[in-house]
gemmi code that builds the backbone of each chain (N, CA, C; Angstrom):
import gemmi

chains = {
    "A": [
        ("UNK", (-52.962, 26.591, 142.733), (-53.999, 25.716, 142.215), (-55.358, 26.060, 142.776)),
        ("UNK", (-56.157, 25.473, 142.201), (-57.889, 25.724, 143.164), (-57.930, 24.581, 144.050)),
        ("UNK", (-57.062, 23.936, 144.424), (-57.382, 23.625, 145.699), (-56.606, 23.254, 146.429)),
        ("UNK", (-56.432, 22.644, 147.524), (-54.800, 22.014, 148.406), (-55.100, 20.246, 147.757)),
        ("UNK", (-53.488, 20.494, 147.153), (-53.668, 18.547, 146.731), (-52.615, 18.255, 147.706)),
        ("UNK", (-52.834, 16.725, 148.115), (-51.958, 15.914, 148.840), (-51.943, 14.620, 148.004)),
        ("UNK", (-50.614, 14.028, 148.288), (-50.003, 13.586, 147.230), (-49.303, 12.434, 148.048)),
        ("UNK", (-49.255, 11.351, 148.676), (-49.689, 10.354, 147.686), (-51.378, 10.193, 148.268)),
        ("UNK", (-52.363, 9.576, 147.511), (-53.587, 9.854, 148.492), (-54.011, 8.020, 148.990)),
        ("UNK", (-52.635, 7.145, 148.851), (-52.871, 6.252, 149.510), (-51.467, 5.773, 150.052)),
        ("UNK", (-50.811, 5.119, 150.647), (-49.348, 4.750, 151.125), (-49.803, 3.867, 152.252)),
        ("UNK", (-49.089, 2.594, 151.407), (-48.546, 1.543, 152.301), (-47.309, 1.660, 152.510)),
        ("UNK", (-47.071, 0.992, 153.502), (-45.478, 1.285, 154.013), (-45.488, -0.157, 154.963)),
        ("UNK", (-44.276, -0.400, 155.091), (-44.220, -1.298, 155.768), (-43.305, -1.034, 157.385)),
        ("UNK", (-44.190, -1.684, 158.604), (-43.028, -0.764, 159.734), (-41.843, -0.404, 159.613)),
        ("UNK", (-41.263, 0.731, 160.450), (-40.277, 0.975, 160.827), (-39.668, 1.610, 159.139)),
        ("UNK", (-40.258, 1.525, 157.841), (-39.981, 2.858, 156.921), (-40.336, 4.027, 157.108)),
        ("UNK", (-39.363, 4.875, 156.815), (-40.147, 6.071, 156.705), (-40.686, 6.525, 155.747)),
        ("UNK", (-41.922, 7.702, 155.496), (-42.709, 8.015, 154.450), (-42.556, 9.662, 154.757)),
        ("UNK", (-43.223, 10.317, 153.469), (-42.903, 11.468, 152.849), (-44.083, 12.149, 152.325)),
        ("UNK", (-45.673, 12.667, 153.073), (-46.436, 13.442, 153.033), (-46.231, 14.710, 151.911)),
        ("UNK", (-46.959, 14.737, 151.155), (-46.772, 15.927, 150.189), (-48.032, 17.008, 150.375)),
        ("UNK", (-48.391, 18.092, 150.537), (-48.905, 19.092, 150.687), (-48.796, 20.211, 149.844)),
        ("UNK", (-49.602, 20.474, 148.699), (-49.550, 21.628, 148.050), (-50.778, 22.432, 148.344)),
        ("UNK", (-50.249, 23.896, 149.126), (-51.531, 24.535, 149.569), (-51.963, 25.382, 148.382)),
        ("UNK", (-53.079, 26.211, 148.702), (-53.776, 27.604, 147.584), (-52.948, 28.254, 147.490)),
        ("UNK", (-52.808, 28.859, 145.879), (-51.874, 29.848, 145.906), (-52.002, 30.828, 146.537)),
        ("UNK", (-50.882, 31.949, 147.794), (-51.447, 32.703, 148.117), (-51.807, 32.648, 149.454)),
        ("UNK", (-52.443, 31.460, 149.635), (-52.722, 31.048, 151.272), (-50.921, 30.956, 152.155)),
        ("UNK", (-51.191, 31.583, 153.174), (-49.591, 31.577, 153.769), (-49.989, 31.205, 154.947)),
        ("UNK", (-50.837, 30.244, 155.357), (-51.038, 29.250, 156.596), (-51.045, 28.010, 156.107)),
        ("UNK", (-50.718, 27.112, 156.599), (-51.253, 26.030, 156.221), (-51.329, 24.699, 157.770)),
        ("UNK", (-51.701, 24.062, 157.211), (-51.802, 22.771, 158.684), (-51.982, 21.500, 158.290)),
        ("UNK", (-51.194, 21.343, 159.438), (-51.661, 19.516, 159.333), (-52.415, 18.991, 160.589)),
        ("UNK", (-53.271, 17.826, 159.852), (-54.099, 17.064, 160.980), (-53.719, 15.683, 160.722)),
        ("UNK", (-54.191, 14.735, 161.587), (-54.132, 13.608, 161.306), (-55.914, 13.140, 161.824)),
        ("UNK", (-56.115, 12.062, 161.054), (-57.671, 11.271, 161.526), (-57.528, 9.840, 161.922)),
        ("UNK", (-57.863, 9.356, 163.234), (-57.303, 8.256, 163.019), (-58.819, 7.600, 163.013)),
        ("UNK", (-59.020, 6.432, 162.899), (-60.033, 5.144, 162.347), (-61.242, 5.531, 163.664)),
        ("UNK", (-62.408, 6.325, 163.397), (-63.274, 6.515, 164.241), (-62.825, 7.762, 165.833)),
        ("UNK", (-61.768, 8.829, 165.514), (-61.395, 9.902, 165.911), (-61.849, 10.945, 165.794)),
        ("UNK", (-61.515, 11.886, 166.242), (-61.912, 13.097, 165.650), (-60.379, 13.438, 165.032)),
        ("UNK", (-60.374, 14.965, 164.595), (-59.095, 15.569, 164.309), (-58.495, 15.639, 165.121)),
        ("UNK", (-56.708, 15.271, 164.851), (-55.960, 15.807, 165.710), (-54.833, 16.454, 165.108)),
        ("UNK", (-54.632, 17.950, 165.706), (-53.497, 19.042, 165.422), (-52.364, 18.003, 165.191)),
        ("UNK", (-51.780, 18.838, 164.233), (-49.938, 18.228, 164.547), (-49.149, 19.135, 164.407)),
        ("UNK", (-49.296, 20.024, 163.247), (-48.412, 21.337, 162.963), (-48.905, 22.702, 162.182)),
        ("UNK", (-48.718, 23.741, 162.552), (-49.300, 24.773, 161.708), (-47.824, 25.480, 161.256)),
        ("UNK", (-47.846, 26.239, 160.324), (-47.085, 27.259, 159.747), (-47.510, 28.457, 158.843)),
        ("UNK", (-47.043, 29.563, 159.800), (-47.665, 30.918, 159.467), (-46.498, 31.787, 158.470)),
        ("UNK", (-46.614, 31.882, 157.110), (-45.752, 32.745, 156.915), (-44.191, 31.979, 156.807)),
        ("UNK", (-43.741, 32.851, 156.820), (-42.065, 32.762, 158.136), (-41.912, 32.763, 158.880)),
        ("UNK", (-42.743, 32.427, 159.761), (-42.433, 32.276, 160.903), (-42.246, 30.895, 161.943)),
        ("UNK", (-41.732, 30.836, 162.725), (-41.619, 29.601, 163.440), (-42.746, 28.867, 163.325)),
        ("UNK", (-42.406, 27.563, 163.045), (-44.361, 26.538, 163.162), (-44.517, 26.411, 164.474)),
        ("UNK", (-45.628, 26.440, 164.488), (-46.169, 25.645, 166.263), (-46.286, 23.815, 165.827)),
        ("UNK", (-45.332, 23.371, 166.196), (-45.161, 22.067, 166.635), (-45.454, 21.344, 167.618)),
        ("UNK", (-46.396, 22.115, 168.294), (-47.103, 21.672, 169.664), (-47.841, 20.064, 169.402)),
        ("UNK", (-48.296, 20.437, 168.596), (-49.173, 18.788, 168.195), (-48.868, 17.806, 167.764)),
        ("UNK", (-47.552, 17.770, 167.284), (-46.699, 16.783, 166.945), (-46.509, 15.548, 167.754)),
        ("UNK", (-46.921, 14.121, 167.814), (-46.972, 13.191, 168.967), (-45.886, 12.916, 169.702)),
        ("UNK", (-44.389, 12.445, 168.600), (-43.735, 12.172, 168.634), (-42.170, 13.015, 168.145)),
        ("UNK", (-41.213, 12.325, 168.104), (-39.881, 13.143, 167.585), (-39.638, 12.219, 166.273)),
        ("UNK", (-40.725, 11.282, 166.093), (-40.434, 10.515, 164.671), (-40.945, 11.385, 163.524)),
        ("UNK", (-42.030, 12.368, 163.765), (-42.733, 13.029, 163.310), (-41.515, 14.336, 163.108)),
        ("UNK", (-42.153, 15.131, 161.484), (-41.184, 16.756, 161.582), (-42.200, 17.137, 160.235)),
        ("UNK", (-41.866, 17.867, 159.919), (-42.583, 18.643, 158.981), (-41.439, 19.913, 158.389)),
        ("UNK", (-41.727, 20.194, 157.360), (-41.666, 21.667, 156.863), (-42.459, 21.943, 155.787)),
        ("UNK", (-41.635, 23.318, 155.417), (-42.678, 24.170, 154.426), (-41.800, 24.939, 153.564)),
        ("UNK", (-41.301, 24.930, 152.540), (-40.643, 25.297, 151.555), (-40.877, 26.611, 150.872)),
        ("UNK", (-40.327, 27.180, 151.234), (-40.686, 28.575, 150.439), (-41.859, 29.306, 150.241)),
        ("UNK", (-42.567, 29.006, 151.439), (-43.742, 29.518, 151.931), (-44.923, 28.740, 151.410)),
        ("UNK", (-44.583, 27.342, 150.617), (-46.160, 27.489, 149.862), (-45.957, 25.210, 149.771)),
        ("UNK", (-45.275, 24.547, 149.167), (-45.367, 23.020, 149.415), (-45.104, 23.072, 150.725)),
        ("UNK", (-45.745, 21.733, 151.578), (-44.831, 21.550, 152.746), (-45.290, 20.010, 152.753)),
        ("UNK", (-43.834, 19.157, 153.580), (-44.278, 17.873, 153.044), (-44.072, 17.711, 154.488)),
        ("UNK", (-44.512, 16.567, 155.314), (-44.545, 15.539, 156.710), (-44.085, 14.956, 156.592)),
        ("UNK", (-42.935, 14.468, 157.476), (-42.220, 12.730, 157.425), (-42.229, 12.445, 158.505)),
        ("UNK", (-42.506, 10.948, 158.521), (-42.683, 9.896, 159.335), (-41.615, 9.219, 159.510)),
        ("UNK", (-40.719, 9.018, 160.288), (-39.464, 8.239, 160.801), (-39.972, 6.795, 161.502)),
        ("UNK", (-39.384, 5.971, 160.870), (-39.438, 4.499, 161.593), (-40.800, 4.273, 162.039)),
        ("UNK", (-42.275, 4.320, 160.925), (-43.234, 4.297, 160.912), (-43.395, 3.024, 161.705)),
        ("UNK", (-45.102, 3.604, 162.536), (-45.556, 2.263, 163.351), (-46.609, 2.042, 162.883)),
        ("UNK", (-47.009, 0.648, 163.642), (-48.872, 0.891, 163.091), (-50.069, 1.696, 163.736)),
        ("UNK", (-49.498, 2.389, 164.722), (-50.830, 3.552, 165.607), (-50.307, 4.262, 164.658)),
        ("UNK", (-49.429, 4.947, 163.399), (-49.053, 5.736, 162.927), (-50.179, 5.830, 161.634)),
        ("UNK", (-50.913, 4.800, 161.211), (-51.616, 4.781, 160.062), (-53.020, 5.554, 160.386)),
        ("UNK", (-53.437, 6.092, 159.684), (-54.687, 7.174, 159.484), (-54.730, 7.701, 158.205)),
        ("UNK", (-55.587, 8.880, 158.218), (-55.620, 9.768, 157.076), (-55.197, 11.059, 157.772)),
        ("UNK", (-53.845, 11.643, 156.763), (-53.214, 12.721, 157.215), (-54.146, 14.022, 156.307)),
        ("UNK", (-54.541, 14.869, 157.007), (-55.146, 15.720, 156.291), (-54.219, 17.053, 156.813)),
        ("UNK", (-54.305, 18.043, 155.303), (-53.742, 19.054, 155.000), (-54.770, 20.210, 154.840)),
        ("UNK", (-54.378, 21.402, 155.300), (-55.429, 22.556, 155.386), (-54.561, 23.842, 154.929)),
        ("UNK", (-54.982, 24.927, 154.047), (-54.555, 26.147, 153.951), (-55.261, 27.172, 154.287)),
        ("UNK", (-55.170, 28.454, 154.539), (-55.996, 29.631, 155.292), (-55.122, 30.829, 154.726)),
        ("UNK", (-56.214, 31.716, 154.268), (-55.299, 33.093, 154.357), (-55.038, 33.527, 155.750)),
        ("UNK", (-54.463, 34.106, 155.778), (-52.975, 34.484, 157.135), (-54.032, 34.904, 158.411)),
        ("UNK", (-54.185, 35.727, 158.530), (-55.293, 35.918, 159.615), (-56.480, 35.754, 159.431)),
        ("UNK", (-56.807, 35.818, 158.430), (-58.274, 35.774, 158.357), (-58.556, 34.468, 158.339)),
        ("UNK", (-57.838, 33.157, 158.758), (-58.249, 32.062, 159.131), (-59.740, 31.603, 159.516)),
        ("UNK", (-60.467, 32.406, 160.016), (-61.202, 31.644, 160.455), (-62.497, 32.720, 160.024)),
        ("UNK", (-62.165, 33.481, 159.575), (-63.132, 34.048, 158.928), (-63.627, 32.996, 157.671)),
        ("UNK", (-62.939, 32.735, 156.910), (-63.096, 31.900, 155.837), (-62.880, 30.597, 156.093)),
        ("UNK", (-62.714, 29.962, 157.484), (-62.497, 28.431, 157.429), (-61.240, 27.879, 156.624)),
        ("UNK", (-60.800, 26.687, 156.871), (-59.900, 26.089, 156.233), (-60.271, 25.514, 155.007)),
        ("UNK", (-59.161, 25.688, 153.687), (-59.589, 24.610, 152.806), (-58.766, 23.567, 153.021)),
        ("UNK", (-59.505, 22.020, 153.223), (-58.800, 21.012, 152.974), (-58.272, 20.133, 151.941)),
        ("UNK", (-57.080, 19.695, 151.950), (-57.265, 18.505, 150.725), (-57.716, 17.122, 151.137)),
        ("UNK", (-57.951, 16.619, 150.362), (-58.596, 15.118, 150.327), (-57.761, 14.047, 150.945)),
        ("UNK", (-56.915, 14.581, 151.764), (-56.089, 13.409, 152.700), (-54.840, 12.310, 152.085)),
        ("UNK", (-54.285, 12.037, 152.900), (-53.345, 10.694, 152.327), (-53.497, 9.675, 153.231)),
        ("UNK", (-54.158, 8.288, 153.200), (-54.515, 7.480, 154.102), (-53.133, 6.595, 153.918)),
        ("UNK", (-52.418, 6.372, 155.317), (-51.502, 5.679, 154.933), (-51.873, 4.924, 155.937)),
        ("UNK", (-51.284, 3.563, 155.521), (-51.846, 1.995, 156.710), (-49.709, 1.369, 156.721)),
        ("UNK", (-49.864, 1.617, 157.836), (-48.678, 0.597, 158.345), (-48.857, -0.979, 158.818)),
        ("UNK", (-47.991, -1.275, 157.465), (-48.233, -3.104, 158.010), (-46.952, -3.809, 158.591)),
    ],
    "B": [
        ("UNK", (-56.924, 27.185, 176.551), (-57.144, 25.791, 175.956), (-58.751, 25.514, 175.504)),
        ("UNK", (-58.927, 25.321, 174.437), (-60.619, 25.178, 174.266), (-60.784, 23.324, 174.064)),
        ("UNK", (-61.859, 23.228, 174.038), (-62.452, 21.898, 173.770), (-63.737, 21.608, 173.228)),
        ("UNK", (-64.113, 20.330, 172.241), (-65.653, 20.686, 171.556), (-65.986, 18.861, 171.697)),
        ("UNK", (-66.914, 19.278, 172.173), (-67.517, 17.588, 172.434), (-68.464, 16.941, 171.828)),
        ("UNK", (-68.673, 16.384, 170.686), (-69.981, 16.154, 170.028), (-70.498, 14.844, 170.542)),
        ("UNK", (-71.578, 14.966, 171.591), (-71.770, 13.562, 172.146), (-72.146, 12.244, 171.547)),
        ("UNK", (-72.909, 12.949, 170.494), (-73.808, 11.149, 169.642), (-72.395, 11.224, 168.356)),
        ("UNK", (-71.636, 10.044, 168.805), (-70.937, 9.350, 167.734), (-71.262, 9.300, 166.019)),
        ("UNK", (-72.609, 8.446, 166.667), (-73.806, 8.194, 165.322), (-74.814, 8.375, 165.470)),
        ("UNK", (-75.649, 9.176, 164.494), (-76.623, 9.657, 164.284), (-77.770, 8.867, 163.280)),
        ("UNK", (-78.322, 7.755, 163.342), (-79.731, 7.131, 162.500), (-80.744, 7.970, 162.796)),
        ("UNK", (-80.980, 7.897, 161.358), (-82.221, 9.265, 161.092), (-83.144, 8.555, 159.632)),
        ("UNK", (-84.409, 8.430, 159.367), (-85.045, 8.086, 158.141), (-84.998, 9.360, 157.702)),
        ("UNK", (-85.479, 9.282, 156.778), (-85.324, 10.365, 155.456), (-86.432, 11.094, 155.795)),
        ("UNK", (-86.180, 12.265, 155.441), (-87.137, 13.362, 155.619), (-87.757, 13.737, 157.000)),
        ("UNK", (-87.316, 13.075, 157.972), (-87.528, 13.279, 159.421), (-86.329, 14.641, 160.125)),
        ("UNK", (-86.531, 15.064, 160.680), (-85.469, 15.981, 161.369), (-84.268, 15.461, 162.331)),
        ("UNK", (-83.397, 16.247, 162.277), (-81.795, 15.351, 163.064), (-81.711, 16.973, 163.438)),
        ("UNK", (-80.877, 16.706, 164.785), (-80.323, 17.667, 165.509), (-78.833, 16.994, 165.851)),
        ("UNK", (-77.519, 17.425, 165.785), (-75.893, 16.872, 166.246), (-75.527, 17.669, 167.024)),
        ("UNK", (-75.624, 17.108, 167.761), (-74.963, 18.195, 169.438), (-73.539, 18.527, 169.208)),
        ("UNK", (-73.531, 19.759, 169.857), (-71.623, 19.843, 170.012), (-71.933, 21.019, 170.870)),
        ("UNK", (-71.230, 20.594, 171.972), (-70.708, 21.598, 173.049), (-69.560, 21.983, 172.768)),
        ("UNK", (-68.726, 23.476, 173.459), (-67.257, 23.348, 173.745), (-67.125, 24.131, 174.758)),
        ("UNK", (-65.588, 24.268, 175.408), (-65.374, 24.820, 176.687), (-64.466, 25.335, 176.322)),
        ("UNK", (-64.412, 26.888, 176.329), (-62.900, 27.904, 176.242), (-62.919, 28.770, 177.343)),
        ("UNK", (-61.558, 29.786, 177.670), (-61.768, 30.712, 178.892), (-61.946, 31.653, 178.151)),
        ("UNK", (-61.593, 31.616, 176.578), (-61.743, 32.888, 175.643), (-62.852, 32.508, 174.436)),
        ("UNK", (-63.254, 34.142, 174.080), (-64.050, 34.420, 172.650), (-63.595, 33.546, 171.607)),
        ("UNK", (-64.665, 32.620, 171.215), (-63.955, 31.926, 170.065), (-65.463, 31.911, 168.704)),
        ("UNK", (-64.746, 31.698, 167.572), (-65.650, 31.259, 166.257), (-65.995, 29.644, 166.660)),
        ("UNK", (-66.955, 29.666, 166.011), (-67.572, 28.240, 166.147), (-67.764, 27.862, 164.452)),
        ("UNK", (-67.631, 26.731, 164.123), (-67.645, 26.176, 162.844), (-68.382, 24.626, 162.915)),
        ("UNK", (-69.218, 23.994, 161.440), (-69.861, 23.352, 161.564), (-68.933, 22.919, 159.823)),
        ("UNK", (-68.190, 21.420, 159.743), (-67.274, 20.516, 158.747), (-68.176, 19.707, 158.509)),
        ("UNK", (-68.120, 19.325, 157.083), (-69.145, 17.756, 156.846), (-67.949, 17.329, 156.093)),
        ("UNK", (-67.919, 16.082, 156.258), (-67.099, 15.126, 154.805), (-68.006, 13.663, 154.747)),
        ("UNK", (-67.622, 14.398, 153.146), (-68.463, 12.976, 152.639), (-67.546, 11.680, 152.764)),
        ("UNK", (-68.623, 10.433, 152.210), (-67.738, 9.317, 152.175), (-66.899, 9.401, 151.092)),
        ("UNK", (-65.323, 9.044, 151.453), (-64.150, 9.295, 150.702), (-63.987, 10.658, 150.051)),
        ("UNK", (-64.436, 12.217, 150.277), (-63.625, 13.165, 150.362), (-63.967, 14.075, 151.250)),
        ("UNK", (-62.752, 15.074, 151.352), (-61.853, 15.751, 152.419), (-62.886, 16.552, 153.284)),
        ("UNK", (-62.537, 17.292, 154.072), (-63.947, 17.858, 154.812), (-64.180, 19.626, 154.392)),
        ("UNK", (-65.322, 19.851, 154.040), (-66.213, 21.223, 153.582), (-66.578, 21.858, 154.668)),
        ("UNK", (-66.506, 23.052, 154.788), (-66.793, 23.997, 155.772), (-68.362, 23.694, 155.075)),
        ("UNK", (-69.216, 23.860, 156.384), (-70.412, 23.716, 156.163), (-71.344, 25.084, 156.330)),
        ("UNK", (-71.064, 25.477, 157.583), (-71.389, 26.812, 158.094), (-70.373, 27.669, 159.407)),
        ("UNK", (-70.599, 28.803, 159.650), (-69.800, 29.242, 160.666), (-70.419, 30.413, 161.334)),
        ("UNK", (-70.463, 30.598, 162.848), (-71.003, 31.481, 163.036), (-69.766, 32.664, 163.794)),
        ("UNK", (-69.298, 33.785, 163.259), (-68.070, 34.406, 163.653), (-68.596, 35.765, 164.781)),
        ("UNK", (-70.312, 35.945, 164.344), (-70.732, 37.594, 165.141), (-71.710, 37.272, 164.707)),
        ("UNK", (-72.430, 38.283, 164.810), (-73.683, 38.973, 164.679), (-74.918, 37.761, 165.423)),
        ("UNK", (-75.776, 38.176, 164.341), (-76.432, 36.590, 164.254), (-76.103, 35.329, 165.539)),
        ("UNK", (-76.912, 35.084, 166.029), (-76.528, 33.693, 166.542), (-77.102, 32.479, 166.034)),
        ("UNK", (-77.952, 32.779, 164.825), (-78.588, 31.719, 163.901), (-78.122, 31.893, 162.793)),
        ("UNK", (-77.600, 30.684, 162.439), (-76.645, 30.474, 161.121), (-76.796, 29.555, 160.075)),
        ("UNK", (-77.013, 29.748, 158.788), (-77.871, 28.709, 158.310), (-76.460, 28.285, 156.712)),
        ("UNK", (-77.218, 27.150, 156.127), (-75.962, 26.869, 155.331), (-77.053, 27.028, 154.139)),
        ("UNK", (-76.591, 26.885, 152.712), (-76.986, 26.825, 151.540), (-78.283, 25.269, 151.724)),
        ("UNK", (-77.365, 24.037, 152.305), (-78.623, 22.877, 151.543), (-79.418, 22.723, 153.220)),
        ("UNK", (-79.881, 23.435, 153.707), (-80.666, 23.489, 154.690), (-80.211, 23.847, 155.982)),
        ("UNK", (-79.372, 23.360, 156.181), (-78.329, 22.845, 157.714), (-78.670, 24.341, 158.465)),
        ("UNK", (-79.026, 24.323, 159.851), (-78.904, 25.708, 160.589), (-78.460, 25.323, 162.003)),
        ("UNK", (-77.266, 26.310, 162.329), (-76.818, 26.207, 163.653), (-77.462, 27.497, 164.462)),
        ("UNK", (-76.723, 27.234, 165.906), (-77.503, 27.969, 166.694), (-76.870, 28.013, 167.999)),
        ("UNK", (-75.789, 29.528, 168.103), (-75.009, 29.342, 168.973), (-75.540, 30.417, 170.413)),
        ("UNK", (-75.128, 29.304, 170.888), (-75.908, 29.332, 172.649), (-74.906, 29.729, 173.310)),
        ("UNK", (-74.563, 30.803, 173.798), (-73.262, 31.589, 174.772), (-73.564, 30.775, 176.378)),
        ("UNK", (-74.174, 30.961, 176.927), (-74.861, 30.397, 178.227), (-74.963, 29.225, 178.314)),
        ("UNK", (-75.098, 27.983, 176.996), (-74.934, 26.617, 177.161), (-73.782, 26.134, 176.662)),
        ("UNK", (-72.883, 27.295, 176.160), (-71.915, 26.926, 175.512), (-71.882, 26.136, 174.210)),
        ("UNK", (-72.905, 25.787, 173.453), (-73.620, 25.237, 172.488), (-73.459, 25.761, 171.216)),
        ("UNK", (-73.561, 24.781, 170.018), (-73.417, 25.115, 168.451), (-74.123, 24.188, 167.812)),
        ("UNK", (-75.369, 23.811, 168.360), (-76.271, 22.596, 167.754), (-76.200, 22.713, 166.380)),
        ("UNK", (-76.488, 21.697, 165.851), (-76.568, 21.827, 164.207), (-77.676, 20.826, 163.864)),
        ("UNK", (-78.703, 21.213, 163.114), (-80.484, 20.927, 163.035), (-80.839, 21.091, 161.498)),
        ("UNK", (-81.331, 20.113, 160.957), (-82.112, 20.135, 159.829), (-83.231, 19.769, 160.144)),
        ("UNK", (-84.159, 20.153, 159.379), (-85.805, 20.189, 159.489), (-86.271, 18.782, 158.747)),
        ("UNK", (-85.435, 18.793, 157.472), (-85.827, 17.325, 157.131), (-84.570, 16.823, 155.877)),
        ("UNK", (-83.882, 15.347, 156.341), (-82.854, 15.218, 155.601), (-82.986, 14.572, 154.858)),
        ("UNK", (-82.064, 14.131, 154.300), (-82.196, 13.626, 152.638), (-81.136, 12.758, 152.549)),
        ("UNK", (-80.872, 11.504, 151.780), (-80.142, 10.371, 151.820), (-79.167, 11.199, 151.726)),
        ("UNK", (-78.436, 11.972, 150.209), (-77.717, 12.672, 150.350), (-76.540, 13.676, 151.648)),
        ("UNK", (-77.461, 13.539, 152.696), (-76.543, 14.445, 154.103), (-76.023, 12.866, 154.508)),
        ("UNK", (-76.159, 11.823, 154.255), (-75.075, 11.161, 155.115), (-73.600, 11.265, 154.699)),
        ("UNK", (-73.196, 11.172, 156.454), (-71.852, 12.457, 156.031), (-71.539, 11.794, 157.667)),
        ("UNK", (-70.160, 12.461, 157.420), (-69.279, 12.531, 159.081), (-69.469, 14.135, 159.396)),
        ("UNK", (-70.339, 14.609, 160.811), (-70.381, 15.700, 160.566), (-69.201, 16.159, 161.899)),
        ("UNK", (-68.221, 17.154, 161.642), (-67.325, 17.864, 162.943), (-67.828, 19.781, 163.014)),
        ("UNK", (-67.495, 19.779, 164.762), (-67.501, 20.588, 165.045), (-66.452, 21.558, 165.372)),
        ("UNK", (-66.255, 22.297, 165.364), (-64.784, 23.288, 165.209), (-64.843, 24.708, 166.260)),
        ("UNK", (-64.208, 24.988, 166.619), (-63.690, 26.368, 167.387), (-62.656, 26.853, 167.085)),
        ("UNK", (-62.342, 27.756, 166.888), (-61.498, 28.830, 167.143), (-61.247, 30.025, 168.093)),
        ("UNK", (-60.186, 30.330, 168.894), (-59.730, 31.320, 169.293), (-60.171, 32.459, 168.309)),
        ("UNK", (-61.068, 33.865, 169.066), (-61.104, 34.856, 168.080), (-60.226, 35.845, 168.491)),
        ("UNK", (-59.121, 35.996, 169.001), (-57.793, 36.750, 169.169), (-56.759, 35.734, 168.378)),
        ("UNK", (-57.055, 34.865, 168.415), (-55.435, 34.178, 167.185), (-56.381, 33.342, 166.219)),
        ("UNK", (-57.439, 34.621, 165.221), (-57.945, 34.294, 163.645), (-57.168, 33.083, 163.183)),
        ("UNK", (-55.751, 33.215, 162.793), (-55.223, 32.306, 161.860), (-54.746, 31.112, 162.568)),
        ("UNK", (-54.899, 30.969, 164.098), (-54.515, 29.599, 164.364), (-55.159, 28.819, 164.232)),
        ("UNK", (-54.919, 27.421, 164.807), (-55.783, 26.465, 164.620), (-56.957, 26.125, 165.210)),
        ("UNK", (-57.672, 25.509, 164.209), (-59.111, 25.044, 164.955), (-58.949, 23.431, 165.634)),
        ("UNK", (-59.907, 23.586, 166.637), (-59.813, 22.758, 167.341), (-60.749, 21.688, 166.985)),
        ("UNK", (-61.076, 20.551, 166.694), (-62.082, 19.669, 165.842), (-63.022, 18.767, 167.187)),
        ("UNK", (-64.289, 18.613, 167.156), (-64.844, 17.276, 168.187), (-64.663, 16.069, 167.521)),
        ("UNK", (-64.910, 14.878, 168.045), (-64.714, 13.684, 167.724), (-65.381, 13.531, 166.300)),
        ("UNK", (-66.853, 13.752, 165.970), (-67.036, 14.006, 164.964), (-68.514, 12.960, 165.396)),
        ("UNK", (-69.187, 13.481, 164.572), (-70.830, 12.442, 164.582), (-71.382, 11.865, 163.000)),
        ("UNK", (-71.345, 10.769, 163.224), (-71.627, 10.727, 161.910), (-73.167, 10.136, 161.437)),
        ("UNK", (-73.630, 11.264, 160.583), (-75.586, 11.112, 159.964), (-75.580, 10.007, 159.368)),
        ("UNK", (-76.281, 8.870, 159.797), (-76.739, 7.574, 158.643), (-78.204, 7.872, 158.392)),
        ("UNK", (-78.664, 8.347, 157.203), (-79.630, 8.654, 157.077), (-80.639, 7.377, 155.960)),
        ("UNK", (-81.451, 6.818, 156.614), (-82.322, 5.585, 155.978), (-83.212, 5.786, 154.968)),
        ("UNK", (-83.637, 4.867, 153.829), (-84.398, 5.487, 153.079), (-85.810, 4.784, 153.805)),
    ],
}
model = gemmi.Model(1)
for chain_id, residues in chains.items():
    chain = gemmi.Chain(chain_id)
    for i, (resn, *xyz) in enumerate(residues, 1):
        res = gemmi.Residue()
        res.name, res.seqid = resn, gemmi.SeqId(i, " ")
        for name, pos in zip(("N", "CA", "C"), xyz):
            atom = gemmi.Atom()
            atom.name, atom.element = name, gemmi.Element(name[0])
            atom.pos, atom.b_iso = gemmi.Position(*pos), 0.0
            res.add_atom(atom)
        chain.add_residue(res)
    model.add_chain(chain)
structure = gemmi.Structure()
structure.add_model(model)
structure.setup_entities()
């Protein structure tokens, strides 16, 4: 597509459900990432995935949190037994492979989810 | 481990007056420096980036950074703004030995610009 969509771009949930982040990156782009924003934050890392290769899951807060990436190109986030520090806007980023930062990330327009 | 600190939260500015948004960062390694705006309600735009050459870096609707090795610095300065730049503005780094990893984001400052 021309751009990374995230899908749902609003989600209520109610505690302790879990939810299901959708991420469709650029065609082509074989990085992609996730951030989260929380209410007057800056960004914070949660997961990258290069390729095939192992993700860096370093940023991940919790073990409620997991991620993948499907065949190199959707990758969706789930949230296990959602809380309410869990609500923000999850933002999604794609990059061609190394040249990451030559060209910056494209983002999509986020999924703000609020836990009540 | 790097880090980017943008000190003023919020930024009030009247229109057509000049704004400067601080952002420091601290790495032990060579990194890219990047300058994100997002508007109200969508996702965030690479604004400018400075990767080499040049240490003055300028964007298409005015915006110019200006990276300072010795202050560790990536100020970002318009000469005169326009209702239009109110925005959440972030600052970004990168590692320039791991291109495709992740960037590291500051808290973020955000321009309220007055008419």
């Amino acid at each position: 597509g021309a751009g990374v969509s995230q899908s749902p771009s609003n989600k209520v949930t109610e505690k302790g459900k879990d939810v299901e982040l959708r991420c469709d990156p650029i065609s082509g782009h074989t990085a992609l990432y996730w951030y989260r924003q929380s209410l007057g934050q800056g960004l914070e890392f949660l997961i990258y995935f290069q390729g095939n290769s192992a993700p860096d899951k370093s940023g991940l807060p919790s073990d409620r949190f997991s991620a993948e990436r499907t065949g190199g190109s959707v990758s969706t986030l789930t949230i296990q037994r959602t809380q309410q520090e869990d609500s923000a806007v999850y933002l999604c980023a794609s990059s061609l492979a190394a040249t990451g930062a030559n060209y910056g990330y494209t983002f999509g327009s986020g999924t703000r989810l609020t836990v009540v | 481990a790097q880090s980017v600190t943008q000190l003023d939260s919020q930024v009030p500015v009247f229109e057509e007056a000049p704004v400067e948004l601080r952002c420091n960062y601290s790495s032990s390694v060579s990194v890219y420096l990047f300058w994100y705006v997002q508007y109200p309600n969508q996702g965030l735009q690479l604004l400018l980036k400075y990767l080499s050459g040049s240490t003055l870096v300028e964007s298409i609707n005015g915006f110019e950074a200006e990276f300072n090795k010795s202050q560790t610095s990536f100020h970002l300065r318009k000469p005169s703004v326009h209702i239009s730049d109110t925005a959440e503005y972030f600052c970004a780094v990168s590692e320039v030995d791991n291109a495709g990893n992740m960037l590291t984001f500051g808290g973020g400052t955000r321009l309220m610009v007055k008419p």
